[in-house]
C-alpha positions as CSV (number, residue, x, y, z in Angstrom):
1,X,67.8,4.5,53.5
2,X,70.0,6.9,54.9
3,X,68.4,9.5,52.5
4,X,64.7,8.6,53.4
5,X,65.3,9.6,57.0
6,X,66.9,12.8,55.8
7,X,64.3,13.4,53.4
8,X,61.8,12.8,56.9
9,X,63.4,15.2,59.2
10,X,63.6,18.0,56.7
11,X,60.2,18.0,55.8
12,X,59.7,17.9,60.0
13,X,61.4,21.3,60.0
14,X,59.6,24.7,60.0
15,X,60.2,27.1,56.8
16,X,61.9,29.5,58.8
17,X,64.2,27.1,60.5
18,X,65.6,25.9,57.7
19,X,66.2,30.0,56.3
20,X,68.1,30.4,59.7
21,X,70.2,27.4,58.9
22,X,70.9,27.9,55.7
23,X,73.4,30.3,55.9
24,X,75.3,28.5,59.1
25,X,75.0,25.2,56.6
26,X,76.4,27.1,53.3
27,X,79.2,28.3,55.4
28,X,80.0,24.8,56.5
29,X,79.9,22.8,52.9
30,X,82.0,26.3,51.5
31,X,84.5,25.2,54.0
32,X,84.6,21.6,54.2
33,X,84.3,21.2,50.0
34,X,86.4,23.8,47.6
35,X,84.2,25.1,45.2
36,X,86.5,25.5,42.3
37,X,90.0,27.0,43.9
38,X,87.3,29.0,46.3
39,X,87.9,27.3,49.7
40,X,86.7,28.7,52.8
41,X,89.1,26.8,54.5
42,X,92.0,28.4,53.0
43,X,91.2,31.6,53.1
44,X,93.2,33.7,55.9
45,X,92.1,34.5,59.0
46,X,88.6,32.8,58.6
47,X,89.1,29.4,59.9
48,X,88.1,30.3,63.6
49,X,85.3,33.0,62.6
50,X,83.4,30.4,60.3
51,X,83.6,27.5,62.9
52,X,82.4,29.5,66.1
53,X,79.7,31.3,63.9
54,X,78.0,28.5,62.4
55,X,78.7,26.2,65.5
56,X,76.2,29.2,67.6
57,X,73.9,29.7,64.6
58,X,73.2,26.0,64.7
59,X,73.1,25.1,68.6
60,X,71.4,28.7,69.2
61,X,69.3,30.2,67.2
62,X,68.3,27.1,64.5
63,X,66.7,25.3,67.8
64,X,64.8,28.7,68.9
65,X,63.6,29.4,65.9
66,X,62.4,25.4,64.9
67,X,60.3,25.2,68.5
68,X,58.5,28.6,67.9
69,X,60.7,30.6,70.0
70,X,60.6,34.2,70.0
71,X,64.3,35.6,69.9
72,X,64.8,37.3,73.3
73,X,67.9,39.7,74.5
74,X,69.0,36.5,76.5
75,X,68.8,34.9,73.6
76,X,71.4,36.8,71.4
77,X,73.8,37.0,74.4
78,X,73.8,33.4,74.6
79,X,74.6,33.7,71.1
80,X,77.8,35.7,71.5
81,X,78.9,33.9,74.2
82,X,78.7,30.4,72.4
83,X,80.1,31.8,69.6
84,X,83.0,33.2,71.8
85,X,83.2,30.1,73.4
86,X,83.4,27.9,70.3
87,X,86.2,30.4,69.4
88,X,88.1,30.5,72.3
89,X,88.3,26.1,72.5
90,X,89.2,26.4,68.6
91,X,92.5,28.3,69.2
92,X,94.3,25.3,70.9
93,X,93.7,23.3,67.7
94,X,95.6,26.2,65.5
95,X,98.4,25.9,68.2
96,X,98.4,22.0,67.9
97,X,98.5,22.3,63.9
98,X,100.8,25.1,63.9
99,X,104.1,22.8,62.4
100,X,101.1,21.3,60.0
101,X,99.5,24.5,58.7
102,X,100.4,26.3,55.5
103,X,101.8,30.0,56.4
104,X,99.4,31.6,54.0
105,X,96.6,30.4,55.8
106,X,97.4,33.4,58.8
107,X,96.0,31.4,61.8
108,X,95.9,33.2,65.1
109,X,99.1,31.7,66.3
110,X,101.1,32.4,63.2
111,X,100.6,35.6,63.2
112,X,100.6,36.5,66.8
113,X,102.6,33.9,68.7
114,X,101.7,30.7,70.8
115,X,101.7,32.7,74.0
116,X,99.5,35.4,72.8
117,X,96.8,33.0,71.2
118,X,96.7,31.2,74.7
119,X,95.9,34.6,76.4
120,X,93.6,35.6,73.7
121,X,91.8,32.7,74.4
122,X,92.1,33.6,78.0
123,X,90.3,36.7,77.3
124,X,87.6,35.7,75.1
125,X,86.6,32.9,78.0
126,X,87.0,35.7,80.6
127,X,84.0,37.6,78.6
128,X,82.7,34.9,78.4
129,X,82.0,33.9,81.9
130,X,81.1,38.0,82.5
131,X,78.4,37.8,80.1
132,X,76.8,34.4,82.1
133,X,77.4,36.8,85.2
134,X,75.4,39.4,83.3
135,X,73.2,37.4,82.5
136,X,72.7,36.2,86.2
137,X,72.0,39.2,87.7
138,X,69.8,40.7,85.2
139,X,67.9,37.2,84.0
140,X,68.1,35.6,87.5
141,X,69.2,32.5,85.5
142,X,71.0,29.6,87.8
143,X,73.3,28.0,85.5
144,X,76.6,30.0,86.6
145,X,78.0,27.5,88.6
146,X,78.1,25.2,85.6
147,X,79.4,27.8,83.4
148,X,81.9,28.4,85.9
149,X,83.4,25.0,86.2
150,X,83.3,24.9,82.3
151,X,85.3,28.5,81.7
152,X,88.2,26.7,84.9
153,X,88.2,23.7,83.0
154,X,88.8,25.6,79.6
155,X,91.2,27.7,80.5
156,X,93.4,25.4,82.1
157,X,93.3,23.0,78.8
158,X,94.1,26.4,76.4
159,X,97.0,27.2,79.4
160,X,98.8,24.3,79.1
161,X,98.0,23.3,74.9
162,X,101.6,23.5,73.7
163,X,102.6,22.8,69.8
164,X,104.4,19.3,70.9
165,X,101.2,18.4,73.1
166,X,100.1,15.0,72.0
167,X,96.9,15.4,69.6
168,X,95.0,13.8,72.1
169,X,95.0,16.6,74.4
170,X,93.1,18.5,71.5
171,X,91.3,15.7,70.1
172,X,90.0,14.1,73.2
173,X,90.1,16.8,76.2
174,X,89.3,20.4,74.6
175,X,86.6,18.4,71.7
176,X,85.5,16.6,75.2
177,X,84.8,20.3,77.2
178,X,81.1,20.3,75.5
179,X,80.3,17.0,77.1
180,X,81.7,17.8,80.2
181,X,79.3,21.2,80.0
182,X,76.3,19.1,79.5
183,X,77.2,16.5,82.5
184,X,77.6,19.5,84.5
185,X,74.1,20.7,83.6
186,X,72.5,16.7,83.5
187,X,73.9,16.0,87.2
């Protein structure tokens, strides 16, 4: 049955949705399923990149694109900053799996250090919340107080993510910032 309503909501999609979420969905099989000893997943230094890029393809541009959208500048800059975003909240699950994690697998804080991941991350969420500035000013858009209260809450989970924090912090707080972004923007 399960198939059936698959099958439905395909056929539901435009032709040029589905070629925008093809590659986003390619990427994502590659790295959840080995093809042969090819794994995305194991392959140094992608982890983060393939997770935050298909992440914005799919909750950006695939939903523009399937309601007849017209890609605007906003558009893309929303684009970068989810995809920094998505980065940003990934790096405290590398620092969580740090003692789990192969050392050929070259994750951000195994080759630069647990303090220096935490202000990468820092960084990346200080952009960021500058681009939703930008985007303020010159798009006279009104969600920055929501996007503010998202980048303090972020930052203060990727502060204080150590290796020994209990995998709840990781698996219930930082996965749980999305939903707190959406509240912010429901309420």
């Amino acid at each position: 049955i399960s198939s059936i309503f698959l099958l439905y909501f395909l056929f539901q999609l435009r032709l040029k949705a589905i070629l925008i979420l093809m590659p986003f969905t390619l990427l994502t099989l590659f790295y959840v399923f080995p093809i042969t000893k090819f794994s995305l997943r194991e392959r140094a230094g992608m982890k983060l990149f393939l997770i935050a890029i298909s992440w914005a393809g799919i909750t950006v541009l695939f939903p523009l694109i399937q309601n007849y959208l017209l890609l605007r500048n906003i558009d893309y800059i929303t684009f970068l900053q989810r995809f920094l975003f998505v980065f940003a909240i990934t790096i405290p699950f590398d620092i969580r799996d740090l003692k789990y994690d192969k050392p050929s697998l070259n994750t951000i804080p195994q080759v630069i250090g647990v303090k220096k991941s935490k202000y990468l991350a820092i960084a990346i969420m200080l952009i960021f919340v500058f681009l939703e500035i930008f985007k303020h000013l010159f798009f006279d858009f009104s969600f920055i107080s929501e996007t503010l209260f998202v980048f303090i809450i972020s930052v203060w989970l990727i502060y204080n993510i150590t290796v020994n924090k209990n995998k709840y912090y990781t698996s219930f707080f930082v996965e749980a910032i999305p939903i707190f972004w959406y509240l912010t923007l429901y309420f």
